[in-house]
PDB file of N, CA, C and O in Angstrom:
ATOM      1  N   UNK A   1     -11.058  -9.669   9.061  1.00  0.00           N
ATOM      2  CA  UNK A   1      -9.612  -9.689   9.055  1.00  0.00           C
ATOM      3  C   UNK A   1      -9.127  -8.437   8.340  1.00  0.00           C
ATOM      4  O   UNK A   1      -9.903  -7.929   7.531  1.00  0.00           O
ATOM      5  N   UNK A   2      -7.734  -7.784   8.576  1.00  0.00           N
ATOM      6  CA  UNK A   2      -7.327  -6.644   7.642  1.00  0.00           C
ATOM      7  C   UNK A   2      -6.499  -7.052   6.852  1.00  0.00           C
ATOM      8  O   UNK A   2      -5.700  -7.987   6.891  1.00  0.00           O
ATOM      9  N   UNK A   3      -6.766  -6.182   6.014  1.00  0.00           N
ATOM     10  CA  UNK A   3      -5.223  -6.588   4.738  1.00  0.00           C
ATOM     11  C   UNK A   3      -4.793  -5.041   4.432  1.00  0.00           C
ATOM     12  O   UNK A   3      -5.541  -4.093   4.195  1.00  0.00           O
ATOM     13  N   UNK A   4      -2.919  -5.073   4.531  1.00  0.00           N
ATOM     14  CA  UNK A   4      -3.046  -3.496   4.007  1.00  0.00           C
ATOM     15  C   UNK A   4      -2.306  -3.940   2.802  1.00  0.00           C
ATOM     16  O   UNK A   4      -1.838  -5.031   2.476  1.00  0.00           O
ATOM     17  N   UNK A   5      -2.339  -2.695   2.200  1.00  0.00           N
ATOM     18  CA  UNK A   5      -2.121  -2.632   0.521  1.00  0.00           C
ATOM     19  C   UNK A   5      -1.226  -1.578   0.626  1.00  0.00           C
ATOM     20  O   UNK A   5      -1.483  -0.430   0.989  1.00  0.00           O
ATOM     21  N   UNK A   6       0.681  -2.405   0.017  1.00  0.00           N
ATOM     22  CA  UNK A   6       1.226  -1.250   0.275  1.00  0.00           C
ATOM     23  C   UNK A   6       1.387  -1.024  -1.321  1.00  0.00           C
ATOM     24  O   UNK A   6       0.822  -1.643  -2.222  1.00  0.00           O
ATOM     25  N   UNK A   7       2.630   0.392  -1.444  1.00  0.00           N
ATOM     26  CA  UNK A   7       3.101   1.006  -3.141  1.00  0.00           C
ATOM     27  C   UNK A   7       2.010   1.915  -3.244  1.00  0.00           C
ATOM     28  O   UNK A   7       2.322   2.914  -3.893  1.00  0.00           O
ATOM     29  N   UNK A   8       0.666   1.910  -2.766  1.00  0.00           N
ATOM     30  CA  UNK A   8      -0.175   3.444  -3.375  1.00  0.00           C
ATOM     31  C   UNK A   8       0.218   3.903  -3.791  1.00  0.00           C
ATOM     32  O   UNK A   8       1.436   3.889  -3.612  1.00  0.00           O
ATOM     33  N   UNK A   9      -0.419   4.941  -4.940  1.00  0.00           N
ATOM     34  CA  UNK A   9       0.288   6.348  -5.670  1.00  0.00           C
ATOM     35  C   UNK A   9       0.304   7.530  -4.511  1.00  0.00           C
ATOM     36  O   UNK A   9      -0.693   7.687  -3.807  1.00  0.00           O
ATOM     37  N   UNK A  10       1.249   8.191  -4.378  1.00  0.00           N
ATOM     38  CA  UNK A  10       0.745   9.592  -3.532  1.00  0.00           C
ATOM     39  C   UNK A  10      -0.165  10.448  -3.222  1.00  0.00           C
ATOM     40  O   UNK A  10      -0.154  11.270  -2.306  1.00  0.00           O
ATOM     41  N   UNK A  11      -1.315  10.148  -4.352  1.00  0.00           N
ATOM     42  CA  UNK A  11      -2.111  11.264  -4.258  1.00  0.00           C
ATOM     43  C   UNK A  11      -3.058  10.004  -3.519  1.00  0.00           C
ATOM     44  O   UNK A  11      -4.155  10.470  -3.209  1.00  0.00           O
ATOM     45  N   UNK A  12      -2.974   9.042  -3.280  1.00  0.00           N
ATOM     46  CA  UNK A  12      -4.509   8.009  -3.133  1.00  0.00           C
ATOM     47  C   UNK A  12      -5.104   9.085  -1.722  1.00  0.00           C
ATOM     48  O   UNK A  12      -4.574   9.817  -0.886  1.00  0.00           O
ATOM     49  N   UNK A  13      -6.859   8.535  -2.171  1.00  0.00           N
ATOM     50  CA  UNK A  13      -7.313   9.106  -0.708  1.00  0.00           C
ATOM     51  C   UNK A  13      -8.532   7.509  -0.936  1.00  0.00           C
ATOM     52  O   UNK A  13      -8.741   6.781  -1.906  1.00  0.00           O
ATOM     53  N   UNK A  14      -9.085   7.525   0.480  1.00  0.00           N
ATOM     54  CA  UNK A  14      -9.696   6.805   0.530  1.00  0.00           C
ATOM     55  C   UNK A  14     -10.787   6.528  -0.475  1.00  0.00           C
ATOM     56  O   UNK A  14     -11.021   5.416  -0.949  1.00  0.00           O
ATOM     57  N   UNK A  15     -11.221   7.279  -0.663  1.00  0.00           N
ATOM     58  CA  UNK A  15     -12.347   7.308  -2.136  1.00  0.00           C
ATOM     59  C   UNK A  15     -11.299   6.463  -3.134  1.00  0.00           C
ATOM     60  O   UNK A  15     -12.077   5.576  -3.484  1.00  0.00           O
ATOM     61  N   UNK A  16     -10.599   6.294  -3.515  1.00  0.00           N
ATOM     62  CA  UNK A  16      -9.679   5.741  -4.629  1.00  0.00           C
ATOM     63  C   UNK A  16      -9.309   4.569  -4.233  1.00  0.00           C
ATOM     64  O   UNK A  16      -9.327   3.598  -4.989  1.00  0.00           O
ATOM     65  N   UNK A  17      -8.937   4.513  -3.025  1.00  0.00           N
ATOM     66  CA  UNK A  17      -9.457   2.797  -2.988  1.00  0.00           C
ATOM     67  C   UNK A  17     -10.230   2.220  -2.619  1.00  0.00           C
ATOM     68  O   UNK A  17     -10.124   1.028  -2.329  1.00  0.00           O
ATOM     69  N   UNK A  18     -11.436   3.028  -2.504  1.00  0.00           N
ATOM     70  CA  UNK A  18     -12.800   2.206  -1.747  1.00  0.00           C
ATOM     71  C   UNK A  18     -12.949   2.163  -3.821  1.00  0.00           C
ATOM     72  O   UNK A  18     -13.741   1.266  -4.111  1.00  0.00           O
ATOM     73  N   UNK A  19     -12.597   2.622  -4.645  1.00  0.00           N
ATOM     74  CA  UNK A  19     -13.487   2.545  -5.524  1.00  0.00           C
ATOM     75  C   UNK A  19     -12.269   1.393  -6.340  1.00  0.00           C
ATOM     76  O   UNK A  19     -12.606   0.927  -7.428  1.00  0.00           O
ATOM     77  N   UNK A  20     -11.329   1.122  -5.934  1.00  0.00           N
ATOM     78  CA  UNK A  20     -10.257   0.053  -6.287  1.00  0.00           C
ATOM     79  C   UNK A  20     -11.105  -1.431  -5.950  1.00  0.00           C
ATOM     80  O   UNK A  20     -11.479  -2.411  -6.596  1.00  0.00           O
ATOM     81  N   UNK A  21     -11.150  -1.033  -4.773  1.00  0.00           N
ATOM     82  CA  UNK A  21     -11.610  -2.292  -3.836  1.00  0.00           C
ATOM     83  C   UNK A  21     -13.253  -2.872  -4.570  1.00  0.00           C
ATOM     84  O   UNK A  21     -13.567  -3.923  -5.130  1.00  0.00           O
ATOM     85  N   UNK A  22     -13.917  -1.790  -4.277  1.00  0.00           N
ATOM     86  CA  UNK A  22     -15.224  -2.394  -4.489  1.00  0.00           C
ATOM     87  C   UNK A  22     -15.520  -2.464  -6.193  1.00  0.00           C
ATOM     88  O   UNK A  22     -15.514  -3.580  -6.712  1.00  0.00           O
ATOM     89  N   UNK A  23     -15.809  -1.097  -7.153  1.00  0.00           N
ATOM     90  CA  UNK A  23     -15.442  -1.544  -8.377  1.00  0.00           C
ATOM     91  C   UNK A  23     -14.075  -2.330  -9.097  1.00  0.00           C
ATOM     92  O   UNK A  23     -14.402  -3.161  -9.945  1.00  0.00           O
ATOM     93  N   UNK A  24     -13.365  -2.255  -8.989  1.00  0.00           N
ATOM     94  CA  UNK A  24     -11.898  -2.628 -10.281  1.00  0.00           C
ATOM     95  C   UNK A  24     -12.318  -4.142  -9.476  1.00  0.00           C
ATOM     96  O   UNK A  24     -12.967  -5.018 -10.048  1.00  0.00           O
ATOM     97  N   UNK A  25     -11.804  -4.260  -8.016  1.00  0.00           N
ATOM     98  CA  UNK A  25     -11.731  -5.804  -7.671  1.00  0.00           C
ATOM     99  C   UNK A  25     -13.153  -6.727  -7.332  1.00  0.00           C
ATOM    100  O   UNK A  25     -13.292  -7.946  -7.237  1.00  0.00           O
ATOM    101  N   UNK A  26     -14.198  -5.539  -7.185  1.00  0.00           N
ATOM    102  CA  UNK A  26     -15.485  -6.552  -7.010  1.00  0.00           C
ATOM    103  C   UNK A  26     -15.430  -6.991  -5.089  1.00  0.00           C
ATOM    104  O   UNK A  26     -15.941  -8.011  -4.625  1.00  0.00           O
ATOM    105  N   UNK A  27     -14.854  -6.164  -4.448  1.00  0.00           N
ATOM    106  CA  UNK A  27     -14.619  -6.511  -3.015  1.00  0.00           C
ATOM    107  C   UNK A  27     -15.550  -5.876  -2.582  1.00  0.00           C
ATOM    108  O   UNK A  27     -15.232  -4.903  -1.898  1.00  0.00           O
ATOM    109  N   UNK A  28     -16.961  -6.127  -2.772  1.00  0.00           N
ATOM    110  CA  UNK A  28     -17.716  -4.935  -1.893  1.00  0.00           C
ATOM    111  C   UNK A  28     -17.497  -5.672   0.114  1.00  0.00           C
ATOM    112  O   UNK A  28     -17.443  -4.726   0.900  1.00  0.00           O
ATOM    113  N   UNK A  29     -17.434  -6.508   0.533  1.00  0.00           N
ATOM    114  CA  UNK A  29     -16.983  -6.529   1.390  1.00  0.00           C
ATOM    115  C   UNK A  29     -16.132  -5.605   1.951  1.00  0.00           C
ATOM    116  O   UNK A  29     -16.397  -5.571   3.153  1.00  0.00           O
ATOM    117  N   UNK A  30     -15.218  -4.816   1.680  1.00  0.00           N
ATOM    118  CA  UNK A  30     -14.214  -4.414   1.931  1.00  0.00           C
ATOM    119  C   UNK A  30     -14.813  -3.080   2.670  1.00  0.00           C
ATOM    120  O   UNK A  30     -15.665  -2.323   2.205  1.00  0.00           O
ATOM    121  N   UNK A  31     -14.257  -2.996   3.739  1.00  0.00           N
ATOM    122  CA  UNK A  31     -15.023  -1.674   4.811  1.00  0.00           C
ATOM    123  C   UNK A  31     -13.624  -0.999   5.676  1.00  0.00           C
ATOM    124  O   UNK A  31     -12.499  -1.401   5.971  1.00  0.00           O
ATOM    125  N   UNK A  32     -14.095  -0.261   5.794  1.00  0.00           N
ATOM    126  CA  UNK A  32     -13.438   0.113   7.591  1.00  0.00           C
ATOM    127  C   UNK A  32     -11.616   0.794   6.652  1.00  0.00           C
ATOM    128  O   UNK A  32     -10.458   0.596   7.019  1.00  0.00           O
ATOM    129  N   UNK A  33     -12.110   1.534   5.494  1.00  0.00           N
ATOM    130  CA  UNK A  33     -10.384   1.801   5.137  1.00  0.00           C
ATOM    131  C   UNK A  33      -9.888   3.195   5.681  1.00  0.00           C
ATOM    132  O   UNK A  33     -10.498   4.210   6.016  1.00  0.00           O
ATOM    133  N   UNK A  34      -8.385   2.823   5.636  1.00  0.00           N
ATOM    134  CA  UNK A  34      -7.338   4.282   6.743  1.00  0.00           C
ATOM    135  C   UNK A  34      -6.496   3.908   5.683  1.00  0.00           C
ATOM    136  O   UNK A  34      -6.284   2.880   5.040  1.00  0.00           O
ATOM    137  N   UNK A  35      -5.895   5.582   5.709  1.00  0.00           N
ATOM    138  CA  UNK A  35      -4.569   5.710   4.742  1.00  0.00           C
ATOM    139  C   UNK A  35      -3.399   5.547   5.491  1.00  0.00           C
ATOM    140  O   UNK A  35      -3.772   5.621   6.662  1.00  0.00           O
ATOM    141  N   UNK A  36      -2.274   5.377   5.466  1.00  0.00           N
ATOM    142  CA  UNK A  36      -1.329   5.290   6.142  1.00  0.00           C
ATOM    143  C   UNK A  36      -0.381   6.253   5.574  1.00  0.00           C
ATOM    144  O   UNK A  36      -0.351   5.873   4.404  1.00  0.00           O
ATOM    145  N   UNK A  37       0.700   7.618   5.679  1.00  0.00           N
ATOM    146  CA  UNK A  37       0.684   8.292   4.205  1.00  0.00           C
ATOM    147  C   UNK A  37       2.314   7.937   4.478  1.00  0.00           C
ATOM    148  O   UNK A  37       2.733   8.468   3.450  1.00  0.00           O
ATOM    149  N   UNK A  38       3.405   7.468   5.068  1.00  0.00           N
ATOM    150  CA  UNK A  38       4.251   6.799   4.871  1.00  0.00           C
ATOM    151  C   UNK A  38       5.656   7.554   4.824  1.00  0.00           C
ATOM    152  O   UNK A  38       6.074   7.852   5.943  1.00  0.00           O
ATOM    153  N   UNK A  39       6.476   7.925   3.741  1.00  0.00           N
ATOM    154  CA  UNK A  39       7.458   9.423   3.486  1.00  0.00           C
ATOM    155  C   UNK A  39       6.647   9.869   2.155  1.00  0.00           C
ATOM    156  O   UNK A  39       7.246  10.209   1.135  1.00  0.00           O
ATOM    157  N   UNK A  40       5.358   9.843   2.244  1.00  0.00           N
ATOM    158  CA  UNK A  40       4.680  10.921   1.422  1.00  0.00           C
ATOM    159  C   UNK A  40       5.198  10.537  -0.167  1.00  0.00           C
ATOM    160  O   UNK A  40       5.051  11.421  -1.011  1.00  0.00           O
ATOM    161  N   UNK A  41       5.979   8.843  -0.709  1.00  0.00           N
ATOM    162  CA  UNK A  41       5.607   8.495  -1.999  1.00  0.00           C
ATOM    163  C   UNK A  41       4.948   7.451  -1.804  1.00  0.00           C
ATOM    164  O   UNK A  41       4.059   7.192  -2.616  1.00  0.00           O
ATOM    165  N   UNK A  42       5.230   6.385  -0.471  1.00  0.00           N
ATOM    166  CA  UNK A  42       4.574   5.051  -1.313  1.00  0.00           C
ATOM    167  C   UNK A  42       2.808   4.615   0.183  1.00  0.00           C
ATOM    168  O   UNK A  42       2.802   3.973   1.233  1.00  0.00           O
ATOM    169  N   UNK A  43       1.867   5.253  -0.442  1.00  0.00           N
ATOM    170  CA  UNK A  43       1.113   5.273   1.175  1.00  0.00           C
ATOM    171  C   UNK A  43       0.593   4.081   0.924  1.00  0.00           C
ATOM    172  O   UNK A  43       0.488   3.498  -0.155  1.00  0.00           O
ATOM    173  N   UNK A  44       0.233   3.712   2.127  1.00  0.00           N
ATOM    174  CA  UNK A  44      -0.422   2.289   2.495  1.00  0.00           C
ATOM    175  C   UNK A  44      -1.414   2.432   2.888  1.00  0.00           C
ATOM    176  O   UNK A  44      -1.689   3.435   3.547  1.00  0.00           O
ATOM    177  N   UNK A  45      -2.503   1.258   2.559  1.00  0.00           N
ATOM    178  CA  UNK A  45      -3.616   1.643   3.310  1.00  0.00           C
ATOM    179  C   UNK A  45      -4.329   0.233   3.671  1.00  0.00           C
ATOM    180  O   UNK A  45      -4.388  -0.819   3.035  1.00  0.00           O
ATOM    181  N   UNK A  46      -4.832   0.602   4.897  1.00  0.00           N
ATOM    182  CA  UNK A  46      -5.419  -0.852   5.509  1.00  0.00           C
ATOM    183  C   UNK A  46      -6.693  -0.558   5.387  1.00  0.00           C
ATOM    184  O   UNK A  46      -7.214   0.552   5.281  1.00  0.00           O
ATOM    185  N   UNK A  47      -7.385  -2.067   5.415  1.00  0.00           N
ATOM    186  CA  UNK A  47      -9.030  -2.274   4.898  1.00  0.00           C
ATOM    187  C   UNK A  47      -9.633  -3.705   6.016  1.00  0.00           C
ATOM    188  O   UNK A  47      -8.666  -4.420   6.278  1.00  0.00           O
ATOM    189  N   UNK A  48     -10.625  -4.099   6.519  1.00  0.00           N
ATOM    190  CA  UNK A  48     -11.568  -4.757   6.943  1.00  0.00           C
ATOM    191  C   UNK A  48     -11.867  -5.682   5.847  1.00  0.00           C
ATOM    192  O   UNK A  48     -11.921  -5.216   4.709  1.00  0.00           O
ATOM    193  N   UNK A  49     -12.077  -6.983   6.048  1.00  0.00           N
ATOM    194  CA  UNK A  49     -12.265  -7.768   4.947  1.00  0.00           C
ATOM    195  C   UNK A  49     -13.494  -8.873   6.051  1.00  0.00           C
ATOM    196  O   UNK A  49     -13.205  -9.339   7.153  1.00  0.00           O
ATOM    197  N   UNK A  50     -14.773  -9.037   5.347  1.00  0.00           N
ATOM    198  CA  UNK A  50     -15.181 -10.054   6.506  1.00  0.00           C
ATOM    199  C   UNK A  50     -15.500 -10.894   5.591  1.00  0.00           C
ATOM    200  O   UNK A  50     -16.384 -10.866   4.735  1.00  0.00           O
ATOM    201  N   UNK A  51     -14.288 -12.040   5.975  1.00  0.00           N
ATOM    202  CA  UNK A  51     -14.803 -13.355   5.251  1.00  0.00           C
ATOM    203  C   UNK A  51     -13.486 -14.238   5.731  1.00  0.00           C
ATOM    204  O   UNK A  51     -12.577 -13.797   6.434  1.00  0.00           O
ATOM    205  N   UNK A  52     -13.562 -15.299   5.312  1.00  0.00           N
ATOM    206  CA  UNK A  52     -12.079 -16.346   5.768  1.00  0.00           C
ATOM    207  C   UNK A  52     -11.118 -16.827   5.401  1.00  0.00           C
ATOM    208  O   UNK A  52     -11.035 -16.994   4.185  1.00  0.00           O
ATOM    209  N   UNK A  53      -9.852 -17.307   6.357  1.00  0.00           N
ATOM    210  CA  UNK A  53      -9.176 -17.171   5.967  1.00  0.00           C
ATOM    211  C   UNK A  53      -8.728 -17.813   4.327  1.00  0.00           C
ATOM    212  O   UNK A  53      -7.709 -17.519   3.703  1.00  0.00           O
ATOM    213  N   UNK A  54      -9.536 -18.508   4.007  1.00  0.00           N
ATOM    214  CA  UNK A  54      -8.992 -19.198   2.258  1.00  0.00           C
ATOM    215  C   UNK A  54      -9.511 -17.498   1.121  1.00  0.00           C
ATOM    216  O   UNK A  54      -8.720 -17.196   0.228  1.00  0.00           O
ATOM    217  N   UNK A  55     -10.680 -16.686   1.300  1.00  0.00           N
ATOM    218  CA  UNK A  55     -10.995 -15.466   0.730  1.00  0.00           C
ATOM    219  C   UNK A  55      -9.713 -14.808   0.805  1.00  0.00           C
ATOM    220  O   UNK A  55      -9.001 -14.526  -0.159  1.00  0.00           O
ATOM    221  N   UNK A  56      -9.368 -14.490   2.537  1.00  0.00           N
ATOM    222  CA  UNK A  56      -8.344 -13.266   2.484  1.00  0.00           C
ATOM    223  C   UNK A  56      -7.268 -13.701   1.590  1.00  0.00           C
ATOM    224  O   UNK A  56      -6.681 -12.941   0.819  1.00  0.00           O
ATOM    225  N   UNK A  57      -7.015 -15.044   1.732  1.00  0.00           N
ATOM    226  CA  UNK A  57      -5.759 -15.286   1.072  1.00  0.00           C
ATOM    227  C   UNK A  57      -5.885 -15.180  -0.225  1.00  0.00           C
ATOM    228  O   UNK A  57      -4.911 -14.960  -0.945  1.00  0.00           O
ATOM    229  N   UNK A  58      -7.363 -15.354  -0.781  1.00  0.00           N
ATOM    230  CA  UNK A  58      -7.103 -14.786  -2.047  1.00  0.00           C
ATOM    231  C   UNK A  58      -7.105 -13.632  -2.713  1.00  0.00           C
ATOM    232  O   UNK A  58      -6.760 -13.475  -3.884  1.00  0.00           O
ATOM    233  N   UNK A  59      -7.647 -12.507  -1.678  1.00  0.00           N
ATOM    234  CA  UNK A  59      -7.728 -11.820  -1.760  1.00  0.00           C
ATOM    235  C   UNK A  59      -6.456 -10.994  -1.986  1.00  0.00           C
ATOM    236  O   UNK A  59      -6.456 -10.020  -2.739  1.00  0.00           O
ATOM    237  N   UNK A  60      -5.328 -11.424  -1.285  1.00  0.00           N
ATOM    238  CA  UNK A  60      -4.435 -10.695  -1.110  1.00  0.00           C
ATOM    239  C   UNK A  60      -3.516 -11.363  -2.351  1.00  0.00           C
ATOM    240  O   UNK A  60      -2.472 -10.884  -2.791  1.00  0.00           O
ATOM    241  N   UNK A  61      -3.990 -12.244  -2.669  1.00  0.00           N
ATOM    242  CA  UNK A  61      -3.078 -13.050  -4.180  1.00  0.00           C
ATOM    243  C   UNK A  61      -3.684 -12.447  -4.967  1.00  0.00           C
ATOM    244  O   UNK A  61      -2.833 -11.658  -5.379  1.00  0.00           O
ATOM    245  N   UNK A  62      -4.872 -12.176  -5.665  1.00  0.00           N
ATOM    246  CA  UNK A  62      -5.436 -10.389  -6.454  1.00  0.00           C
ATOM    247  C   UNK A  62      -4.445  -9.471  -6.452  1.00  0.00           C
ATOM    248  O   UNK A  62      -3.863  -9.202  -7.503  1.00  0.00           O
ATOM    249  N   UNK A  63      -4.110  -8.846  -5.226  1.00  0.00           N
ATOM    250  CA  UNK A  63      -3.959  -7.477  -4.949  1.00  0.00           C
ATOM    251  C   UNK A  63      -2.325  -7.618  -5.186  1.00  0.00           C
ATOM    252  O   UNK A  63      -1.858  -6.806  -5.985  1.00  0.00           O
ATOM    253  N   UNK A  64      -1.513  -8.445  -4.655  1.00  0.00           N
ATOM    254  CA  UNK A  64       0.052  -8.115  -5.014  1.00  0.00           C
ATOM    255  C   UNK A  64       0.354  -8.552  -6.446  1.00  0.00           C
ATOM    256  O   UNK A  64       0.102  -9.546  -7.127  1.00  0.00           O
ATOM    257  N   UNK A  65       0.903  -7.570  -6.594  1.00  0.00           N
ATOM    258  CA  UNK A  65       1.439  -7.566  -8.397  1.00  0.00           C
ATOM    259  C   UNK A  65       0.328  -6.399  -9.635  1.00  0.00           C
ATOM    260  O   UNK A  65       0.584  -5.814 -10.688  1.00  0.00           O
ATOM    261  N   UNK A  66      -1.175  -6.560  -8.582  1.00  0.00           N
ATOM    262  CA  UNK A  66      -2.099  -5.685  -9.544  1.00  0.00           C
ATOM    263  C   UNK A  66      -0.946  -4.216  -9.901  1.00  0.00           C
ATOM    264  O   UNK A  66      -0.080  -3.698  -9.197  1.00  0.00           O
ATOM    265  N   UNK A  67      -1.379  -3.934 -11.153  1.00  0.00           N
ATOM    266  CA  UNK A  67      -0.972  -2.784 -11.603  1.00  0.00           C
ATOM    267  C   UNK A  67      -2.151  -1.623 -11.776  1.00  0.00           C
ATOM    268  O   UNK A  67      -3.023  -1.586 -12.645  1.00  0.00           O
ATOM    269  N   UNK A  68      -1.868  -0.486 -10.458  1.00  0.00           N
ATOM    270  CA  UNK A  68      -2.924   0.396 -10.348  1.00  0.00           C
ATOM    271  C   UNK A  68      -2.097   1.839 -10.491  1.00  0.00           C
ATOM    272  O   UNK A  68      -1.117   2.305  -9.910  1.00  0.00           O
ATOM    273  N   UNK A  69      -2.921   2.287 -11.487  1.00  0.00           N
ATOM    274  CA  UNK A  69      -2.150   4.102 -11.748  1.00  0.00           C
ATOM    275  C   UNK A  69      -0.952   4.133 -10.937  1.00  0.00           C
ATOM    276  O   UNK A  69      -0.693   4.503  -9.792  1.00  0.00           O
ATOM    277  N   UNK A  70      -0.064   3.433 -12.256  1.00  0.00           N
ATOM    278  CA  UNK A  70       1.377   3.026 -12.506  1.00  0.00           C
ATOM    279  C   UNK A  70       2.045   2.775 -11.614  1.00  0.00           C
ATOM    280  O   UNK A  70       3.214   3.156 -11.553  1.00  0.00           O
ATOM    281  N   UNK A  71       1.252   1.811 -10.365  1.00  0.00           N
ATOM    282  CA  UNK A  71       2.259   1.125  -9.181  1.00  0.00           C
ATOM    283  C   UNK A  71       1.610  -0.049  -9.074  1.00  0.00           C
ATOM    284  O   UNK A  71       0.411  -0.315  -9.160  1.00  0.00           O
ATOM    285  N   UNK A  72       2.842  -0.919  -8.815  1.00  0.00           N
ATOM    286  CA  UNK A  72       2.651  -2.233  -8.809  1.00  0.00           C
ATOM    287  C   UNK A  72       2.313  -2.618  -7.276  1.00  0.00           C
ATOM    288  O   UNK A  72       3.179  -2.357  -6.440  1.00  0.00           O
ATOM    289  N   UNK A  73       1.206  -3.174  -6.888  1.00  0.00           N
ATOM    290  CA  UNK A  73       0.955  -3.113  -5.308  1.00  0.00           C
ATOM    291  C   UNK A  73       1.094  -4.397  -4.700  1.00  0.00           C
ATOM    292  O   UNK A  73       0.657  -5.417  -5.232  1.00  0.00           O
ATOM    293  N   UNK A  74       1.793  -4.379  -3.408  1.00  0.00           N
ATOM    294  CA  UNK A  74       1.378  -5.623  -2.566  1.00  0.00           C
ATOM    295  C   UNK A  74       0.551  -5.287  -1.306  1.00  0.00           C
ATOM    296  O   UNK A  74       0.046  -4.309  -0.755  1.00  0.00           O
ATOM    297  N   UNK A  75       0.680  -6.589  -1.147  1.00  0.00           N
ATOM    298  CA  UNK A  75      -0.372  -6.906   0.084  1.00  0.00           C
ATOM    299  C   UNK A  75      -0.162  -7.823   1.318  1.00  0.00           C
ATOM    300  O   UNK A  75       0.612  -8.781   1.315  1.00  0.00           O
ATOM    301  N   UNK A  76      -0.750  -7.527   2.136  1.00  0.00           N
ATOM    302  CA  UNK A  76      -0.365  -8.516   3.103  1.00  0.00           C
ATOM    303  C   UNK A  76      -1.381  -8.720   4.569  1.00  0.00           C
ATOM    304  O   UNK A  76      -2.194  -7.847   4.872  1.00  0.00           O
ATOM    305  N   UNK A  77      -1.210  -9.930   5.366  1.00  0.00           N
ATOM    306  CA  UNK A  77      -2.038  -9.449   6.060  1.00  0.00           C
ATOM    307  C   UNK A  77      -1.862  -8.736   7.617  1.00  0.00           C
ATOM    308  O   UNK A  77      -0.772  -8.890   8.168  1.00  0.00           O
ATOM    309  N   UNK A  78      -2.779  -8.069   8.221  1.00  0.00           N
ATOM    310  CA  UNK A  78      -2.250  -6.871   9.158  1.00  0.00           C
ATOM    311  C   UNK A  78      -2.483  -7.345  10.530  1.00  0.00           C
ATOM    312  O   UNK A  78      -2.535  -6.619  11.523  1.00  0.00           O
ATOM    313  N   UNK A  79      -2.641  -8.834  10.502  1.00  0.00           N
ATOM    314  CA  UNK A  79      -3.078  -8.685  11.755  1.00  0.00           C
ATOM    315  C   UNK A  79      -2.297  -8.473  13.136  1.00  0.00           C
ATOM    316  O   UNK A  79      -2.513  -8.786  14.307  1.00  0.00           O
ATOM    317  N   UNK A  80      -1.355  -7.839  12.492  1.00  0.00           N
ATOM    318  CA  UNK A  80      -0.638  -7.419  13.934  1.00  0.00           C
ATOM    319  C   UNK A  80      -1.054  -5.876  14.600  1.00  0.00           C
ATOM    320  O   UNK A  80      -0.521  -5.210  15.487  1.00  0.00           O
ATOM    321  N   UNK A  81      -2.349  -5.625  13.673  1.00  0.00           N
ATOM    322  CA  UNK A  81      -3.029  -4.181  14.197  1.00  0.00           C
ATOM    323  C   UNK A  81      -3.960  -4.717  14.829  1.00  0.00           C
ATOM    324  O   UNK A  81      -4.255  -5.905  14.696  1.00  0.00           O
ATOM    325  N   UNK A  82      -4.486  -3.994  15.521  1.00  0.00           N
ATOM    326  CA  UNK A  82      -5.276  -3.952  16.736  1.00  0.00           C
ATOM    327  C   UNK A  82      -7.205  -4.258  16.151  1.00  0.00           C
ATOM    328  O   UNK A  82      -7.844  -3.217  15.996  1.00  0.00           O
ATOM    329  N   UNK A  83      -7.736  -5.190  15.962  1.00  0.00           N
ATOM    330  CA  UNK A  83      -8.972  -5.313  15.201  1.00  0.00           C
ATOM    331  C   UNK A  83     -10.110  -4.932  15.733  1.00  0.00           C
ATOM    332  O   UNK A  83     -11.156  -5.035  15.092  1.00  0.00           O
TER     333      UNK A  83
END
């Protein structure tokens, strides 16, 4: 399933949240990430999650509200992208 993660800092590149995802949150699951870069302050980025739906959902209850290099992030899920 995907989940994207919006509020990023501007500078994020994928390395910064593969290392969000898998160290800070312990998601080594988490694969397959794209930046989205948005009007160039708040980028989004979508991720691959393989597991179900009670995980994603918690997954994504983790991720909104986390406070990551000074943005408060949400989350949600994407499946209106193409999987």
């Amino acid at each position: 399933m995907q989940i994207m993660i919006t509020n990023l800092p501007p500078d994020t590149t994928v390395d910064s949240v593969t290392e969000l995802l898998h160290k800070d949150l312990g998601l080594h699951a988490a694969h397959d990430i794209t930046l989205a870069p948005g009007l160039g302050e708040r980028i989004a980025a979508l991720f691959r999650l393989d597991a179900g739906d009670a995980a994603v959902h918690a997954v994504i209850e983790k991720l909104n509200g986390h406070h990551w290099q000074g943005h408060t992030l949400g989350a949600s899920h994407a499946s209106m992208f193409k999987e």
